[in-house]
N, C-alpha and C positions, 0 to 999 in steps of 0.2 A: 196606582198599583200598591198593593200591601206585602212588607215584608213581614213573615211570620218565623217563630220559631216558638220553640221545647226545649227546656235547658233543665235536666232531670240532675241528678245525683251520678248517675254513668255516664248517659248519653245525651247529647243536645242533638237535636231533630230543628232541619229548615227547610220552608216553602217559601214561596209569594201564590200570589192571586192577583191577575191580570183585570179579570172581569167580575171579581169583588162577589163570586157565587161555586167556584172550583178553584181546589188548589192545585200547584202548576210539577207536582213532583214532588221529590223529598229528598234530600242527604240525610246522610246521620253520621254520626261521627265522637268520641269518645269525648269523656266532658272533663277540661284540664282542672288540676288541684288549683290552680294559682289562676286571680281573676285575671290579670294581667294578660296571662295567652290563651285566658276563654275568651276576652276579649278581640285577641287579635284573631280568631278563628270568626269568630259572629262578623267581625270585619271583612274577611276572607268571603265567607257565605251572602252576605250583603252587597258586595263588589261583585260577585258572581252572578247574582238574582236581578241584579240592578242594570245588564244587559239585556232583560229580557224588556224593560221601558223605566220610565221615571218613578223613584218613591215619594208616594207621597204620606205614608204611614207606617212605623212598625207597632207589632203587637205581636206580645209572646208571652208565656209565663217560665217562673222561676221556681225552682223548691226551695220553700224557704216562707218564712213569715214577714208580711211586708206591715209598714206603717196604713195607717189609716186613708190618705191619698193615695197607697199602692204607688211609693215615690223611692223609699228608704227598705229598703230590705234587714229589717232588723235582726232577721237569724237565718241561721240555716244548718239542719246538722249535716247534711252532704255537704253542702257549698262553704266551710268555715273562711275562706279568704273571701267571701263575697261579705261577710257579715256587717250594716252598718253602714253599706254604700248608697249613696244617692244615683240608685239606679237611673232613673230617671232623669235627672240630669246629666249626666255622661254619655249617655249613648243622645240625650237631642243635642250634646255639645259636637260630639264624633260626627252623628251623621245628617244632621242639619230637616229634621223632620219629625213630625207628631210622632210622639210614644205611649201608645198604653201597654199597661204591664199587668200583672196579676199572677197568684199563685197557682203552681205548672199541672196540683191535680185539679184546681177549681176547672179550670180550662179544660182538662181533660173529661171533667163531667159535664161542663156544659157542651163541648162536642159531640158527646155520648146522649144526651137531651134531647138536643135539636138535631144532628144527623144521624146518629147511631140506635142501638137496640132502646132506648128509653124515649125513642119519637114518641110525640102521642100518650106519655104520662104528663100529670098534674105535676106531681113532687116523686122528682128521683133524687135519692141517696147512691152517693158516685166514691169507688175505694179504692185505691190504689198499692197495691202489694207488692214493692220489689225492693230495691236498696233501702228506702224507706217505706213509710205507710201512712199518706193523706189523704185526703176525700175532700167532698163539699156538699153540700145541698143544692141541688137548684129546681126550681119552682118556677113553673108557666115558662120555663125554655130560657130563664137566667139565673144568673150564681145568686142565693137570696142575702138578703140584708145580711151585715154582720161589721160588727164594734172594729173589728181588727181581722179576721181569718178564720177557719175551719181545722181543726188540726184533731182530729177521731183516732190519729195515731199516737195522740198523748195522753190519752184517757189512761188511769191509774187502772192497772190489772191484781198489784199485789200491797194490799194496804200494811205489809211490814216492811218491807223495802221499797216502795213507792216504785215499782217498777211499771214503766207504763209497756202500750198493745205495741209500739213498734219496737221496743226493744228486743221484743220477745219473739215476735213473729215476720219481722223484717230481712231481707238480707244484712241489712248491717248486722241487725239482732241476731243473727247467725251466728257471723263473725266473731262477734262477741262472744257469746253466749258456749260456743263450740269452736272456736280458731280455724275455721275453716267457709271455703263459700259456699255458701246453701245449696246449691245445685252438686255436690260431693257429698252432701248427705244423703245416705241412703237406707238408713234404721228406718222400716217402716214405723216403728213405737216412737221415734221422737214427732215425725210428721201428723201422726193420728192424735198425740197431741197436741200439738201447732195446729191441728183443723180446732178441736175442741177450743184453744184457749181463741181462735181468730171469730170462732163463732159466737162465742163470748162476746167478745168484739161487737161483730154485727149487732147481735142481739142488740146491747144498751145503742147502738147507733139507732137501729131500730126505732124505741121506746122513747128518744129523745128527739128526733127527727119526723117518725111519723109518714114514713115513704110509703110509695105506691110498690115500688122496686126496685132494689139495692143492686147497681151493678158494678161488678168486682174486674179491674184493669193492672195492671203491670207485669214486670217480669215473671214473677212465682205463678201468676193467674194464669199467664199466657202458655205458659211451659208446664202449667199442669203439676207442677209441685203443690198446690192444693188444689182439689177437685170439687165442682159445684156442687156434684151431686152430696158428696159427704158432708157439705157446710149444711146444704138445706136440709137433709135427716136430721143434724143439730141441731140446727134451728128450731124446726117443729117441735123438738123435745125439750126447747128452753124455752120456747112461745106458745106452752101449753095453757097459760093465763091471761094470753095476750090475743083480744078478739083479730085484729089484722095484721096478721105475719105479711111483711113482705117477702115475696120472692126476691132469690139471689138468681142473677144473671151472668153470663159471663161478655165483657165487652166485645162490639164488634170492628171497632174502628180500626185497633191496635196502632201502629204508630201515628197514626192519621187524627189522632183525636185529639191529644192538646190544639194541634196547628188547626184543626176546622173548629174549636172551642176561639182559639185566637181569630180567625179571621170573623168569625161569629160579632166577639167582642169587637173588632174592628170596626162593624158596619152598623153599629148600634150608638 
């Protein structure tokens, strides 16, 4: 049996998968500041799951930038007391069984790939827009090659202040940006440009990645604080030079897609 989970910037999200092809349910549950009793909650969830028969694997992803064996989670700007740890060995030291790990939008794109609206593409470009903003590439139905991670939310948007796409258009980027949480904003003129600069965004994700079709997941997505249709009007009017625009999609999984990306990754 596989233990799965989602451990975002807000929320961590858990399943298992019994018969290694459906996942068996979901909790979710708020994502503590301090790794310490986000760990003792994954413990919680895993003691809970673990009734249902024996584990013989976890796999989950994390927000965050991990080392090159996806072992050390070297950053994270939600997760800052995660920052550095050897993810990886702690939880095989805790829970006594294989651990694959991986970055929480990667996962969420490859969920989005192999189960969700991007079945049956060659190369989807996968985005994630809520307290942060990551994405991934994935090709032929896996996360493709890469030196260290995917990170389209760090792309420079303002070459005098070096401000990058999530700062700006993230809910954190909110916060910041305006002292308040994005969903309390309701000037339609700052959102009309929050689509503009997010299209921006796409676009150079676009040009650099080369997708069949860009589909767009997280909190702001899901809630309709930006809207597909608006992005793709931008779109076409920034990808007037550009022989293949991709279509922007909007995901269909919603909380399901990291954990069917992990249990995915599980069985491979």
């Amino acid at each position: 049996m596989y233990f799965l989970f989602d451990i975002g910037g807000t929320k961590m999200r858990f399943s298992s998968s019994v018969d290694g092809v459906n996942i068996d349910g979901i909790e979710i549950v708020d994502t503590p500041v301090l790794f310490d009793k986000a760990l003792a909650q994954i413990s919680l969830m895993y003691d809970k799951f673990s009734k249902m028969g024996s584990i013989d694997k976890i796999s989950g992803g994390i927000a965050g930038i991990f080392d090159k064996e996806r072992r050390i989670l070297l950053d994270s700007y939600n997760l800052p007391d995660w920052k550095n740890r050897n993810i990886s060995q702690i939880f095989t030291d805790k829970f006594k069984c294989r651990i694959n790990l991986d970055n929480d939008a990667a996962l969420e794109g490859l969920g989005e790939a192999v189960y969700g609206v991007g079945k049956g593409y060659k190369i989807v470009a996968y985005l994630t827009v809520g307290t942060g903003l990551g994405g991934a590439r994935i090709v032929d139905g896996a996360i493709d090659v890469r030196n260290t991670g995917f990170e389209p939310g760090h792309q420079i948007m303002d070459t005098t202040n070096l401000t990058d796409l999530g700062d700006l258009v993230s809910g954190g980027g909110f916060k910041i940006r305006f002292g308040v949480d994005a969903r309390r904003v309701t000037d339609g003129k700052i959102w009309a440009e929050n689509e503009r600069i997010l299209a921006i965004g796409i676009h150079n994700t676009i040009v650099h990645w080369s997708p069949e079709i860009v589909i767009l997941g997280g909190g702001l997505i899901e809630e309709e604080k930006y809207k597909i249709e608006n992005l793709n009007n931008l779109l076409l009017k920034l990808s007037k030079n550009y022989p293949y625009p991709a279509n922007i999609v909007k995901s269909s999984l919603g909380d399901k897609a990291g954990l069917l990306g992990a249990l995915h990754m599980a069985r491979i």
